[in-house]
N, C-alpha and C positions, 0 to 999 in steps of 0.2 A: 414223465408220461409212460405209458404202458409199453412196453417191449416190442407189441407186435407192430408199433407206428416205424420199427425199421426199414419195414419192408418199405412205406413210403419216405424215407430218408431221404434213401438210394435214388431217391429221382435228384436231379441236377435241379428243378425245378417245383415245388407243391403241386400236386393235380388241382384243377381247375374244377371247378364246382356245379352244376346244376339241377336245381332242385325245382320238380315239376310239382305241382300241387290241384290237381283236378277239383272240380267243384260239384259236391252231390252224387259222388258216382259207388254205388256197393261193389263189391269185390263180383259177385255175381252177373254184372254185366261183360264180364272180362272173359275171353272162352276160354285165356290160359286157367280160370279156376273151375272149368270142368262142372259150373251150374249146368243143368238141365231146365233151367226155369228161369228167365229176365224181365226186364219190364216191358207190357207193352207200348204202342205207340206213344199213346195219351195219359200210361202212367197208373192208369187207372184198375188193372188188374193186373194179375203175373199171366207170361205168352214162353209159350214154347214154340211158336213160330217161328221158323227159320229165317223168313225173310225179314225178322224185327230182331232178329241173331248179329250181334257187331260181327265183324270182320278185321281182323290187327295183325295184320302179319309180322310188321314191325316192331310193336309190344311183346308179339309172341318171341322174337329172336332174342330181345333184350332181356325177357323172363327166362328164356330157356339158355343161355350163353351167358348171363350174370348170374343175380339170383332172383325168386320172387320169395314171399313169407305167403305160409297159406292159411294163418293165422294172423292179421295184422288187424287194428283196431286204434279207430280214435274216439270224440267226442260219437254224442249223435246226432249233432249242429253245427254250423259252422266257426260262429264266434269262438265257442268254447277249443273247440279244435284246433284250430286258426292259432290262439294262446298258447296252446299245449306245445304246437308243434317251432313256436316260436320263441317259447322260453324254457323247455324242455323240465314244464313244471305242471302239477294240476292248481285246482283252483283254492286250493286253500293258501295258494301264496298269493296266483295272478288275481283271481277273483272273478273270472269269467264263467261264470256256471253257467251261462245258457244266453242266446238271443235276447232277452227279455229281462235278465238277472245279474246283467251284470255291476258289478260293486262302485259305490260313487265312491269320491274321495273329496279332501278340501284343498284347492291346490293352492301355486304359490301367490295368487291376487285373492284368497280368500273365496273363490267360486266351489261352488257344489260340481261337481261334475264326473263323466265315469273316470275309473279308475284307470289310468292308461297302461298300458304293458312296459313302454322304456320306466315306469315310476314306479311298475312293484318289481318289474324284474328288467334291471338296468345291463345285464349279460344274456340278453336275447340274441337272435342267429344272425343278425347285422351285426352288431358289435362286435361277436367272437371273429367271424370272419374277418373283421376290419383287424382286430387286434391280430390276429395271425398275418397278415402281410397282403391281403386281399383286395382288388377293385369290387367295390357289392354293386351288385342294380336290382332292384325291385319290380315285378312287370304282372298287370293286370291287377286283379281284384285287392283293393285295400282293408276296407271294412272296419279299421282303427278307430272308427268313432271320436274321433281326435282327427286337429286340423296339423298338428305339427310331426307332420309324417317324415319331415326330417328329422329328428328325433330317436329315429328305429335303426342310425346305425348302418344306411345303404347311402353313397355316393349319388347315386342317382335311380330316377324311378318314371316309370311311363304307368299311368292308372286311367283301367276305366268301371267307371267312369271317374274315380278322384273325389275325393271329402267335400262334400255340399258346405262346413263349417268354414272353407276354405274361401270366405266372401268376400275377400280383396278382388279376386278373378272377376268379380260381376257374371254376368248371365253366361253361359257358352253360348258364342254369336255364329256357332258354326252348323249346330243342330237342333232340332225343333220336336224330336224324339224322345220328349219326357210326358212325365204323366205329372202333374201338379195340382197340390187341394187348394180351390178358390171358395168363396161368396159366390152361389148364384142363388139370387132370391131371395137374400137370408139363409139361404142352405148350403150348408159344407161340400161339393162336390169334388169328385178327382177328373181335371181337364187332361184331355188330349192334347198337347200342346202342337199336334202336326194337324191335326182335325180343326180345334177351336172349338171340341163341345164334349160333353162328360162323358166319359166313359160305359156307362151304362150296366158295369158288374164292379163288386169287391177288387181291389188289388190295392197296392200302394207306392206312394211317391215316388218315382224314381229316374233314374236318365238312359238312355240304352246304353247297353256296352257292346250289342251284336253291332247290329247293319246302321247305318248314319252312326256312330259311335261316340259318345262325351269323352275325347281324350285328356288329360292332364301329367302335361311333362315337371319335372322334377331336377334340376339342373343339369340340362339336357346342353351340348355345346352349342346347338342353334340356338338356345334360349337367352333371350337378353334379359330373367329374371329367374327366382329362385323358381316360381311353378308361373305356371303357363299354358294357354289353354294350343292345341294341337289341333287342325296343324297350324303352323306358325311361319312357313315359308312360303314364296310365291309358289313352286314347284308343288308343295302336297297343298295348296289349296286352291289350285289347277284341278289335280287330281281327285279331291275328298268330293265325298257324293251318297248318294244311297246306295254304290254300292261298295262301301268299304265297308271292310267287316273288322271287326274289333281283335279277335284274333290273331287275326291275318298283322296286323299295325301293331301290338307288342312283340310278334315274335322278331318283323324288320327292325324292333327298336332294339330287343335283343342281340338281332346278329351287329345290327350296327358297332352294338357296347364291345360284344367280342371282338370284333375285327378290328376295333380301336386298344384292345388290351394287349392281343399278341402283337400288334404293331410295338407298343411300349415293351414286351417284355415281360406283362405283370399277371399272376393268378390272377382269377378271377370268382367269382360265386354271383349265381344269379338264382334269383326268387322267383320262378313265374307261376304267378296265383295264377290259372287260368281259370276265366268263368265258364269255360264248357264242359257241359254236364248240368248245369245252373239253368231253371226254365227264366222264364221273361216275356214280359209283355212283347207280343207281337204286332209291330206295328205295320206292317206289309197287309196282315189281316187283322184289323182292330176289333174284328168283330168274335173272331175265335177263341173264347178264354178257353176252348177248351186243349188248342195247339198249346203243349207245355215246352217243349222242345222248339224252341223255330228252326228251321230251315238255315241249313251250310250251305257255302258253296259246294256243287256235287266233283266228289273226286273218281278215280278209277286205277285202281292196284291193278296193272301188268306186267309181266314178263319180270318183277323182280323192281318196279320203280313208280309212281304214283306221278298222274297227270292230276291238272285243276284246271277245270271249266271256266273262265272267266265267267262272273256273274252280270244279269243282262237284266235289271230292275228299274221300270220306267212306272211315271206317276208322280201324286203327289197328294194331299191332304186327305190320308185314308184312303184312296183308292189306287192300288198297284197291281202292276202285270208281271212277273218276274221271270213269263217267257219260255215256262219249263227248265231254268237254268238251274235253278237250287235243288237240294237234296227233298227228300221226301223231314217231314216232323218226326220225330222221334227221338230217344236219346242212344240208340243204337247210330244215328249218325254222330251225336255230337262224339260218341266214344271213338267211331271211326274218322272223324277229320283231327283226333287226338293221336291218331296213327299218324295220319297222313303228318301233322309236325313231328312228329318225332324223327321220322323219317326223314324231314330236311335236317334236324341238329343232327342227325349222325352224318348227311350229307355235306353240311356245314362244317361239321368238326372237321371230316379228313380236307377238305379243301383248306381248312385252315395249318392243317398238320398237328393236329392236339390231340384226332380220336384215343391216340393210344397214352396220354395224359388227363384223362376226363373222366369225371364220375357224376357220373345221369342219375337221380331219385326221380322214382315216381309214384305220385302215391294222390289219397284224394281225404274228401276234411269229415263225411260221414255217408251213409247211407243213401241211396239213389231218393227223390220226392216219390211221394205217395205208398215209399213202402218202407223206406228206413228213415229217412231225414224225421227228426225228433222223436224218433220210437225207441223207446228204452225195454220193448221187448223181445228178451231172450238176445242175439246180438244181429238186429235187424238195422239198429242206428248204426253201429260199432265197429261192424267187419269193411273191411274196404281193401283196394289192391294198393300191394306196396311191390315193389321194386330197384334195384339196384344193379348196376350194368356199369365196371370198370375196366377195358381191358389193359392190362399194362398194369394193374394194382396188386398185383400179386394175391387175388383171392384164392380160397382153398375151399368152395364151395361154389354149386352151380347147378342152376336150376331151383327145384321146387326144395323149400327148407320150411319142416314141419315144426318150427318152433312158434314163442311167441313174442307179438312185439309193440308199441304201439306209436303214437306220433313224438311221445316224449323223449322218445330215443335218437329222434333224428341229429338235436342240440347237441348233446354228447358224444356220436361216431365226428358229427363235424368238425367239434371242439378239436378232438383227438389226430384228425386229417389235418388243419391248418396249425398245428401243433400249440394249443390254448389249453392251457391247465385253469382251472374253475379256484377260487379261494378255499379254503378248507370250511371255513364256515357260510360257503353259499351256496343252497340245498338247489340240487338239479333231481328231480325225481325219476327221472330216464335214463338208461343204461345205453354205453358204444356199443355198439354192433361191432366194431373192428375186432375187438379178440377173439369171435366169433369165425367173422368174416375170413380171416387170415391165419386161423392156426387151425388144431387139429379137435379144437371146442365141440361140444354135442350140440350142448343147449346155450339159449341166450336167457331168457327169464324164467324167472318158476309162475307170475302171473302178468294178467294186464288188466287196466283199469279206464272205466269211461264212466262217463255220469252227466246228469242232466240237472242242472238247480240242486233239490236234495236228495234224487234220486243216485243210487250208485249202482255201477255195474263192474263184476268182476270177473274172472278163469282162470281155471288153471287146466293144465292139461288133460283132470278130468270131469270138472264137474265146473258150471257158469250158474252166476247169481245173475237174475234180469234187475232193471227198476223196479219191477214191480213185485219184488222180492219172489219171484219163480226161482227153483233148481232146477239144471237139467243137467244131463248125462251126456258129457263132449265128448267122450272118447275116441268117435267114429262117426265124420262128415256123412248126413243124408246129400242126396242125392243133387237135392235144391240149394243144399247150405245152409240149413235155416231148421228144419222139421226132425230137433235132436227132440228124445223123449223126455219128458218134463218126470222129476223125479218127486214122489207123493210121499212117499213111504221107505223112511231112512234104513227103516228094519229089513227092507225085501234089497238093499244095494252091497256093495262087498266094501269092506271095512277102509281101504283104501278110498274111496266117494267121501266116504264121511272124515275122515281127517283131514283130507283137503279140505272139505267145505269149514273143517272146525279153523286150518290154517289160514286162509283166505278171510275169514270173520275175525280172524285176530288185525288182519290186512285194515280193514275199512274204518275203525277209530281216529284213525290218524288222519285222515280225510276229509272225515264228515263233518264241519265246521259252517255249512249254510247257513241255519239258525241263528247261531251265534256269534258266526264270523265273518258275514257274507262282506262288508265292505272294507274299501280302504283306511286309513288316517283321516280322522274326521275330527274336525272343531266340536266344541260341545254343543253351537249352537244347531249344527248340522246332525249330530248324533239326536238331539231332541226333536226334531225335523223327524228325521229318518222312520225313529221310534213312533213319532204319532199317528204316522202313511202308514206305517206295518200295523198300528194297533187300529186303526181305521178299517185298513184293508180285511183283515182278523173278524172286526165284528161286523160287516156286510157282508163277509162271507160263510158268516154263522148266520147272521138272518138270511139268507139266500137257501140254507142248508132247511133255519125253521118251517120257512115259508112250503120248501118242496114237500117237507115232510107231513104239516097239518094237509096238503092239499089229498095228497097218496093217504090218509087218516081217512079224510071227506066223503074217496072216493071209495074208499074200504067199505063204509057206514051207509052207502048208498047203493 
């Protein structure tokens, strides 16, 4: 291992681990990165409103007393992200190019199906941990498109809402907050399942994970099976109601795991996908697709410590009162009830006596809805807040660090902390942060890499390729983050732009493999399969092309 992992030697015990993972959130909604510009309420345009301005006191301490990157970047989706940051690979190994694209395989009963992440990349961030000496737990958003989420390498796991493939469980007999496509009429509709009638706009299938919440425990000690639906005890289903909030129920599942580890003695590493940041159907108001954000519980940062308002939600089949109790819509709350936990694990950690043995990531899987989430331009999907906050780790860095980094990297600082050396011939495409972190290092990478399907998105320090093959000129953050000038004309830039850009396009060969490589291990009869979807799909989407085009001809000639 690498020299600098002495510093973490010296502990009598490994740091304990946890890794926050935000859902949807761009680096710009964070006031540690000094935007001038965020989302509004509804998502729907950019606000320099102050009162739609997050509030983090406590992200702000842990940025400014650890480190933040002011350059970090992942997918522009979450799938794909989600991969990266869990096998510390792009997609040319895992196969996750995008929501929509991701790579079947033939597994081992001869099924077609997606390709999983334990099966193209078997040393993902459960395993490594596990092999270092770790208790793992898994908490909130799973997204594995796969039922057997034991598999990924965590000990135990609280998901909400938990893999629909998982149909031993039967129905969740707990909550009535899904949306589900029935028959009515003959017609394909999406029901309300707390209503009993269609939804009446675009959305899709799904169970809540906010307020009345789809838990699924994962060998949980109350659990009298491997998964289980939550709650499961006479006491939480006393308690479980409309107004639990999803949240709130991974992170007691969380503290619970910790308070059971130092009791043993043992590190720990914990995974919390959180889905806040992540809009969803709002069932409080069924009628508002246009709330993208629903409503927190509302909190209040005084004097140095944060109250929460117990929430006070009465009603029932689409018609609720909530009392003035919850926060205002937006996702300027969701980022501030993202304070508001952090602030309990650091309050949790010193009660446990670990603060000063604990290493906090924070970081999120792409770009905010409606302004970066699947946009491959310029780095609107890409840029997101990353964060690190160890004290007692021996960093030699603190605060704001102008390098670059991206979610790939997280697999390999981990690796490197639970002290797990990778095989020589098993390709990790992300680089430790730790030699960075702990020595007298400048830089961590020369570029970073995101991509969408077969679009590809690259930087370097001074010049960004988009998807949609734009240059621009990074050298110097505008104001908003976002509004770098797009570079036209290679002749009017100083020679320096152009050799990057020429080094960087040497970068992307090795990558780009969509085309021709998008899936897993495939039988021949599934390869034959595959091939006639893609050449089907191919020529309806060249008659789609002819069709527009005689029409635009018609309309020329008339």
């Amino acid at each position: 291992m690498i020299a600098t992992m002495a510093v973490v030697a010296q502990k009598k015990q490994k740091p304990n681990i946890i890794l926050i993972l935000a859902d949807d959130i761009s680096a710009r909604e964070f006031p540690i990165y000094k935007s001038d510009t965020w989302s509004s309420d509804k998502g729907n345009k950019d606000s320099q409103d102050p009162n739609l301005r997050a509030k983090t006191p406590v992200l702000d301490k842990i940025a400014k007393e650890g480190i933040y990157v002011k350059t970090a970047w992942a997918s522009v989706v979450c799938s794909p992200s989600r991969a990266m940051l869990m096998t510390g690979r792009y997609p040319h190994l895992h196969k996750w190019w995008g929501n929509k694209t991701i790579g079947q395989y033939t597994d081992e009963d001869g099924n077609l199906g997606s390709y999983p992440l334990f099966a193209s990349s078997p040393l993902s961030i459960g395993h490594v941990a596990k092999k270092g000496g770790y208790a793992t737990m898994w908490s909130g958003k799973s997204q594995m498109r796969n039922r057997n989420l034991q598999k990924f390498g965590f000990d135990e796991g609280v998901f909400t809402p938990g893999e629909s493939s998982i149909t031993e469980l039967g129905e969740n007999p707990y909550s009535n907050f899904t949306l589900e496509q029935k028959k009515v009429n003959g017609k394909k509709e999406l029901i309300n399942q707390d209503t009993g009638k269609p939804l009446g706009y675009p959305y899709y299938e799904s169970s809540s994970w906010y307020w009345k919440p789809h838990v699924m425990l994962m060998n949980h000690p109350s659990s009298k099976k491997q998964f289980e639906w939550w709650p499961n005890t006479a006491e939480s289903k006393k308690d479980y109601g409309l107004n639990t909030y999803g949240p709130d129920v991974e992170l007691d599942f969380i503290f619970d795991f910790m308070e059971r580890k130092v009791k043993e003695d043992k590190p720990f590493f914990v995974y919390h996908a959180t889905h806040l940041g992540h809009a969803a159907m709002n069932y409080f108001n069924p009628k508002r697709s246009d709330l993208k954000w629903i409503e927190t519980p509302k909190i209040t940062w005084k004097n140095g410590k944060y109250t929460r308002e117990e929430p006070n939600v009465t009603g029932a089949n689409g018609i609720y009162d909530m009392h003035n109790s919850l926060s205002p819509s937006g996702i300027h709350s969701h980022v501030n009830y993202l304070d508001y936990q952090m602030w309990l694990y650091l309050k949790k950690l010193k009660e446990l006596k670990i603060d000063n043995n604990t290493l906090i990531i924070f970081c999120a899987d792409n770009g905010s809805s409606k302004y970066g989430k699947n946009n491959p331009e310029s780095q609107k999907g890409t840029h997101v807040p990353f964060m690190m906050y160890g004290p007692g780790l021996g960093f030699t860095k603190k605060g704001e660090q102008d390098i670059l980094m991206n979610l790939s990297d997280i697999l390999p600082t981990l690796a490197e902390i639970v002290g797990f050396e990778f095989p020589k011939d098993y390709e990790i495409n992300g680089e430790s942060l730790m030699p960075f972190l702990t020595t007298n290092k400048k830089t961590h990478r020369d570029w970073v890499y995101g991509y969408k399907d077969s679009l590809q998105i690259i930087r370097g320090e001074k010049v960004l390729k988009d998807g949609l093959n734009k240059w621009y000129d990074v050298r110097e953050y505008p104001s908003d983050l976002i509004s770098f000038p797009e570079i036209k004309d290679w002749s009017k830039v100083p020679s320096e732009l152009r050799a990057e850009r020429d080094a960087l396009n040497k970068v992307l060969p090795r990558f780009d493999m969509f085309d021709e490589a998008q899936h897993g291990p495939l039988s021949e009869k599934h390869q034959k399969k595959l091939a006639q979807l893609k050449a089907a799909k191919k020529a309806k989407l060249a008659k789609k092309k002819a069709l527009k085009k005689a029409k635009q001809q018609k309309k020329k000639k008339n």
